[in-house]
C-alpha positions as a LaTeX table, in Angstrom:
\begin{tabular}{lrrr}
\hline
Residue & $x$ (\AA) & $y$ (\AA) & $z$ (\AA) \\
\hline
Unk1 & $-70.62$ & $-12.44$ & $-24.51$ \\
Unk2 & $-71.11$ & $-14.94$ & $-27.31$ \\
Unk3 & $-69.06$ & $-17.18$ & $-25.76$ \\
Unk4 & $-71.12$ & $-17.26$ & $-22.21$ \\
Unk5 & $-74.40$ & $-17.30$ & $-24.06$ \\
Unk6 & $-72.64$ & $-20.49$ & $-25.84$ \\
Unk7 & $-72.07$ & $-22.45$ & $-22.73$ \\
Unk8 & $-74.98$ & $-21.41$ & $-21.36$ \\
Unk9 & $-77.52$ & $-22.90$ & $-23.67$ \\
Unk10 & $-74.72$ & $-26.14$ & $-23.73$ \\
Unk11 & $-75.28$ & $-26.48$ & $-20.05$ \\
Unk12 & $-78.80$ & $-26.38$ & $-19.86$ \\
Unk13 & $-79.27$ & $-28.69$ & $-23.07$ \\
Unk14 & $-76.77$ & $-31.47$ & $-21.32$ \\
Unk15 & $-78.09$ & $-30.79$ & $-17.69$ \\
Unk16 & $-82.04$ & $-31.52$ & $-18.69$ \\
Unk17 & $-80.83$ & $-35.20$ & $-19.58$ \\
Unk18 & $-79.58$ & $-36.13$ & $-16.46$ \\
Unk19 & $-82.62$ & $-36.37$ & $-14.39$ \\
Unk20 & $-84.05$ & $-38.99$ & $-17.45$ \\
Unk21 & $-80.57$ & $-40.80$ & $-16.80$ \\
Unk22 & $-80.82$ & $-40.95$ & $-13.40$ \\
Unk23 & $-84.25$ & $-42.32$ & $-13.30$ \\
Unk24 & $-84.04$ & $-44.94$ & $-15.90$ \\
Unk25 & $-80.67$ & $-46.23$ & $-13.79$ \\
Unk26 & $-82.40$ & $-45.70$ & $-10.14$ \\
Unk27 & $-85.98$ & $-47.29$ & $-11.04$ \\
Unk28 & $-85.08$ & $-49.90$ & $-13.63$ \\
Unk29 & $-88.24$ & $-48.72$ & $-15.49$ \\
Unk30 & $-87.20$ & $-47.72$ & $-19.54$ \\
Unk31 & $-90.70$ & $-48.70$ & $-20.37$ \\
Unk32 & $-91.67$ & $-44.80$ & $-21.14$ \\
Unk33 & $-88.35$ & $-44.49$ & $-23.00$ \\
Unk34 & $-88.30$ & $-44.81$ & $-26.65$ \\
Unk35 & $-85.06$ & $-46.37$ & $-28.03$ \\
Unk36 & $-85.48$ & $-44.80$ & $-31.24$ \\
Unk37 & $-85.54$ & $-41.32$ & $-30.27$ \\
Unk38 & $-82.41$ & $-41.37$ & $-27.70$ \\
Unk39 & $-80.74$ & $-43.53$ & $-30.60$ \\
Unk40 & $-80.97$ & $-40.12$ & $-32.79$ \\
Unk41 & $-80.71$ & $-37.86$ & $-30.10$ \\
Unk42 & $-77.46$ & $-39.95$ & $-29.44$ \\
Unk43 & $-76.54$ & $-39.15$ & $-33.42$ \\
Unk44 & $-77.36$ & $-35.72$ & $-32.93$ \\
Unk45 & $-75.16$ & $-35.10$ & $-30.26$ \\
Unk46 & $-72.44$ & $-36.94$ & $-31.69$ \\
Unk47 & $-72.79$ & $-35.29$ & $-35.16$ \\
Unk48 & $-72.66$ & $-31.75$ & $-33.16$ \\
Unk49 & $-69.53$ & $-32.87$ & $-31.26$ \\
Unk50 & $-67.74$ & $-33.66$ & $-34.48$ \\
Unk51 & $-68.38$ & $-30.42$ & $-36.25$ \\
Unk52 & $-67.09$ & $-28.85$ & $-33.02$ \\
Unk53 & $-64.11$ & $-30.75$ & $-33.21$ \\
Unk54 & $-63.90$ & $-29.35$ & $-36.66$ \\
Unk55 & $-64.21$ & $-25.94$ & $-35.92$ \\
Unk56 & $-63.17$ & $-26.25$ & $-32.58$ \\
Unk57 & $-65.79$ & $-24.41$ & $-30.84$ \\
Unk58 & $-65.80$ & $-25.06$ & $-27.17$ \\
Unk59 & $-68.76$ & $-24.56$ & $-26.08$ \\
Unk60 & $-70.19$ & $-27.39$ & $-28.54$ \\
Unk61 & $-67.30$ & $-29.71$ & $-28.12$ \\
Unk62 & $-67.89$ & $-29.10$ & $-23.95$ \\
Unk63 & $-72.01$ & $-29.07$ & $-24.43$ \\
Unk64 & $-72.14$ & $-32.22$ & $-26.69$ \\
Unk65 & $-69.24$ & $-34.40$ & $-25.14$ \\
Unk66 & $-71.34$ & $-34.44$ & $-22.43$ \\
Unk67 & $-74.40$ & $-34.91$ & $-23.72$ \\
Unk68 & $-73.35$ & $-37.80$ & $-25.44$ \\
Unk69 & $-72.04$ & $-39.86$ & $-22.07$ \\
Unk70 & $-75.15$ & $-38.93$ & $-20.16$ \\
Unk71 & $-77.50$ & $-39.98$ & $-23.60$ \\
Unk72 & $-75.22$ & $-43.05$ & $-23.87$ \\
Unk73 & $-76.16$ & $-44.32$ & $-20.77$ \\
Unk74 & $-79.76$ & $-43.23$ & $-21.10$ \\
Unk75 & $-79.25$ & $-45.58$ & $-24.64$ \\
Unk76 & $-77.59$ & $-48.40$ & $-22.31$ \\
Unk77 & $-80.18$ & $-48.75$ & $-19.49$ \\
Unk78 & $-82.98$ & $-48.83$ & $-22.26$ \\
Unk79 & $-81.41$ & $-51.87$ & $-24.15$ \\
Unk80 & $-80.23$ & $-53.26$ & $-20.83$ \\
Unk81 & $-83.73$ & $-52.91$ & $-18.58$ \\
Unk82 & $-86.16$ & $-53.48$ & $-21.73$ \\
\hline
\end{tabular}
């Protein structure tokens, strides 16, 4: 049960980036995004993938891989459209 609970909470944490992504990249507009933030969101999630690769806890490695590709290129259209 743990382990459903565990994805769970990794799938809604990753999938309530992806409609920020998908705006920044389909508007051009970053002007509401602060680079600071999604820079340590984007250390956050990378920190959290690590110690899942450490302790090799799926649901974290799973959650927080991709959280860090869709925060990447949340990161990337903010330095790129700013």
């Amino acid at each position: 049960m743990e382990l459903y609970i565990g994805y769970f909470a990794g799938f809604l944490g990753t999938v309530c980036w992806v409609p920020q992504a998908w705006k920044a990249w389909s508007t051009r507009d970053t002007s509401g995004l602060s680079l600071a933030a999604n820079i340590l969101f984007l250390l956050t999630v990378t920190l959290w993938l690590l110690y899942g690769l450490l302790v090799t806890d799926w649901p974290l490695i799973v959650a927080n891989g991709c959280a860090l590709l869709i925060v990447l290129s949340i990161v990337a259209a903010k330095l790129k459209y700013n």
